[in-house]
C-alpha positions as CSV (number, residue, x, y, z in Angstrom):
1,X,17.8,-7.3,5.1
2,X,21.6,-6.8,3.8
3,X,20.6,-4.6,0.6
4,X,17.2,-2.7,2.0
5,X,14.2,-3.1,-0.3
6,X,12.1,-0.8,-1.6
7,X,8.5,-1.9,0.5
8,X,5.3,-1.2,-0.9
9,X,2.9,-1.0,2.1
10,X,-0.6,-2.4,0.3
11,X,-3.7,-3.2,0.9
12,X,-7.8,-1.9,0.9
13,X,-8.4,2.0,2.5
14,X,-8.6,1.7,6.3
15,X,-5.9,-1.1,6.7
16,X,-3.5,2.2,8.0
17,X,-1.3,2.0,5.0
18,X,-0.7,5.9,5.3
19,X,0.1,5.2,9.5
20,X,2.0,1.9,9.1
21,X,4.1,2.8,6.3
22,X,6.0,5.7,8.4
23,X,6.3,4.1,10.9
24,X,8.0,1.2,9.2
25,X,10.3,3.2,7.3
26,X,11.4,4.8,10.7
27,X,12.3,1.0,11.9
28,X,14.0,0.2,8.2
29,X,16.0,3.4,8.2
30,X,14.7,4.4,4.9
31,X,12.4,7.2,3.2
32,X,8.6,7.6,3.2
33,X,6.6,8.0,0.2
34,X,2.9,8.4,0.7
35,X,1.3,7.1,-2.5
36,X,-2.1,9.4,-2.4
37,X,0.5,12.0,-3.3
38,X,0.9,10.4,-6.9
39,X,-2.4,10.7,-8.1
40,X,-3.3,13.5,-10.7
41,X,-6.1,15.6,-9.0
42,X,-8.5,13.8,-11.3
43,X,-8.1,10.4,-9.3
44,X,-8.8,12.8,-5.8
45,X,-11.5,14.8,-7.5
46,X,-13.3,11.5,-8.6
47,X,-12.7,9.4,-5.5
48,X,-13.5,11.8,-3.3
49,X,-17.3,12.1,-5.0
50,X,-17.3,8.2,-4.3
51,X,-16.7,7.2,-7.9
52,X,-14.6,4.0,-8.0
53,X,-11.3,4.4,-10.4
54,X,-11.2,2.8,-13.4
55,X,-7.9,0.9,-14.5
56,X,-6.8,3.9,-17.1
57,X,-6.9,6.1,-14.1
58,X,-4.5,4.2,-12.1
59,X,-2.3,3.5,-14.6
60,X,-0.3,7.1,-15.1
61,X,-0.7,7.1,-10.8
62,X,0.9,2.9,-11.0
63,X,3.7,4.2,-13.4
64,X,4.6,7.3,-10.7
65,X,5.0,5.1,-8.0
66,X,6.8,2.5,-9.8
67,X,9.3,5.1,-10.9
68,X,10.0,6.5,-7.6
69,X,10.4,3.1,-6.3
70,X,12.9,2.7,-9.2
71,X,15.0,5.5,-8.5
72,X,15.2,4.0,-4.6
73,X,16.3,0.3,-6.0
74,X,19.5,-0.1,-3.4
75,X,19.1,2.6,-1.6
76,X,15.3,1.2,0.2
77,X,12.2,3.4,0.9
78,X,8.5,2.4,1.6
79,X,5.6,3.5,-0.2
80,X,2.0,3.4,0.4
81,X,-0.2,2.3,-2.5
82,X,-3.4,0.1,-2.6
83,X,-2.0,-2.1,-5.1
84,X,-5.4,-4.1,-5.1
85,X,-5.2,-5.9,-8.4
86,X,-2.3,-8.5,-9.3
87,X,-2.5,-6.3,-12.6
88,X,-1.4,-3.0,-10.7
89,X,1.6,-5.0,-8.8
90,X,3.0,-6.4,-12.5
91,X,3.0,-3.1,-13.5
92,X,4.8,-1.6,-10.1
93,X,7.1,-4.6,-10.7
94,X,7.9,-3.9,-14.3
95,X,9.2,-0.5,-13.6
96,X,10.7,-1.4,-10.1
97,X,11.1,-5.3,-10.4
98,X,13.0,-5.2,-6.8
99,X,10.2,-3.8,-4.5
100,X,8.4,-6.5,-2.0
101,X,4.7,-6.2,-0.6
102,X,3.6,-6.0,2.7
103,X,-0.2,-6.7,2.6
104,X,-2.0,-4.8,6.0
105,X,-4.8,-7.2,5.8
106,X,-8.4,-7.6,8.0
107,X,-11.2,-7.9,9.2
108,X,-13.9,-5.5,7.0
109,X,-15.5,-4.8,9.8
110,X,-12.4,-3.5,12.1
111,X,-11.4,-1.3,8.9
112,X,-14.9,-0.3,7.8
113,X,-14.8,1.2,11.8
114,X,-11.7,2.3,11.4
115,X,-12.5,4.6,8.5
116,X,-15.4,6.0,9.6
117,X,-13.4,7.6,12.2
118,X,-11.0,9.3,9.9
119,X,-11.0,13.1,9.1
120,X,-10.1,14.6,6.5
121,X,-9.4,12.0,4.4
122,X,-11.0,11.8,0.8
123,X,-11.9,8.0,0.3
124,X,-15.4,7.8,1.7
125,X,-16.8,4.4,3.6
126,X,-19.0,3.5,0.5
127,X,-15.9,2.4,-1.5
128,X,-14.9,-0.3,1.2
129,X,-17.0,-2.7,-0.9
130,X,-15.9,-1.8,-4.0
131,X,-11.8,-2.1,-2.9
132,X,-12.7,-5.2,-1.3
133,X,-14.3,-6.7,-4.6
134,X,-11.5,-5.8,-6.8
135,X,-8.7,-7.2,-4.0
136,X,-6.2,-10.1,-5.3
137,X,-4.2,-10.9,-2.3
138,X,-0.5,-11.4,-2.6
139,X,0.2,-14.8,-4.8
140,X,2.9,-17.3,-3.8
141,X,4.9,-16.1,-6.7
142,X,5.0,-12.6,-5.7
143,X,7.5,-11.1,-3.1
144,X,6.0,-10.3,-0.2
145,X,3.7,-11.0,3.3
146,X,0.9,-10.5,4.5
147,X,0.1,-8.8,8.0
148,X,-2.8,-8.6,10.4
149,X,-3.9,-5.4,11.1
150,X,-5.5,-6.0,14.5
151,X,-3.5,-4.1,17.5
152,X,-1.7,-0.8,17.6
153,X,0.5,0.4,15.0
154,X,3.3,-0.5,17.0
155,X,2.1,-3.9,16.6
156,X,1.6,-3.9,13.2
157,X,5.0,-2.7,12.3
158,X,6.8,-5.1,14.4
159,X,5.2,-8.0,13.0
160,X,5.9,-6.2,9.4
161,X,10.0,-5.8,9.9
162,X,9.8,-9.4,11.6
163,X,8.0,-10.5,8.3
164,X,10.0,-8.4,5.7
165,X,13.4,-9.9,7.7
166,X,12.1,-13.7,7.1
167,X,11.8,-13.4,3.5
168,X,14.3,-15.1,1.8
């Protein structure tokens, strides 16, 4: 990538989203943002007591995210953020129309496993269904890939920089 892009590492909780995105920032040479850090404490308060988020929750969380991938348009960075809904991406796009999606996509039953052996993390198991109903996978139209999250995180980011570096 001549100009580095500003990455937005998506995808359903579980898929590692807060590992991969580190470690491919590392590999791009650019910052880390972990997008958890942009909600208001509201968002963690009700997620945390398994209540699902409503779209005027995420919006003010959306439009922080967007802005620091903004102020990173040229420079690169990756950023972690679920961005389940096509909805949520047009509106990190609006306010960062550069950034590119790497989907960390799989199995429900390799993430659902992979969850339940988190600690201290505040998105309980019970969501998994509800993030996997409301996912809209990366369109044609939309910058971006979509990688398996099978293997070791290693593995993952490899075939995430070998994907980022094939887009046109």
């Amino acid at each position: 990538m001549s100009t580095p892009k500003v990455v937005v590492v998506m995808g359903v909780a579980g898929t590692g989203k807060t590992t991969i995105g580190p470690l491919l920032a590392a590999r791009l040479g650019v910052p880390y943002a972990e997008g958890d850090d942009f909600h208001p404490s509201a968002n963690i308060a009700r997620m945390s007591a398994g209540t699902p988020l409503t779209d005027d929750d995420r919006w003010p969380w959306l439009d922080a995210i967007g802005s620091w991938a903004h102020g990173r348009a040229g420079l690169g960075g990756v950023v972690s953020c679920s961005a389940l809904k096509r909805s949520y991406r047009d509106r990190l796009r609006a306010e960062a129309p550069g950034v590119v999606f790497v989907h960390l996509a799989g199995d429900r039953a390799l993430i659902e496993d992979r969850m339940s052996h988190r600690q201290g993390h505040f998105m309980p198991t019970a969501l998994l269904d509800s993030q996997f109903a409301t996912l809209q996978p990366l369109q044609e139209d939309e910058a971006g890939v979509a990688v398996d999250v099978s293997g070791s995180p290693e593995e993952i980011t490899a075939r995430a920089a070998k994907a980022l570096a094939e887009l046109p």
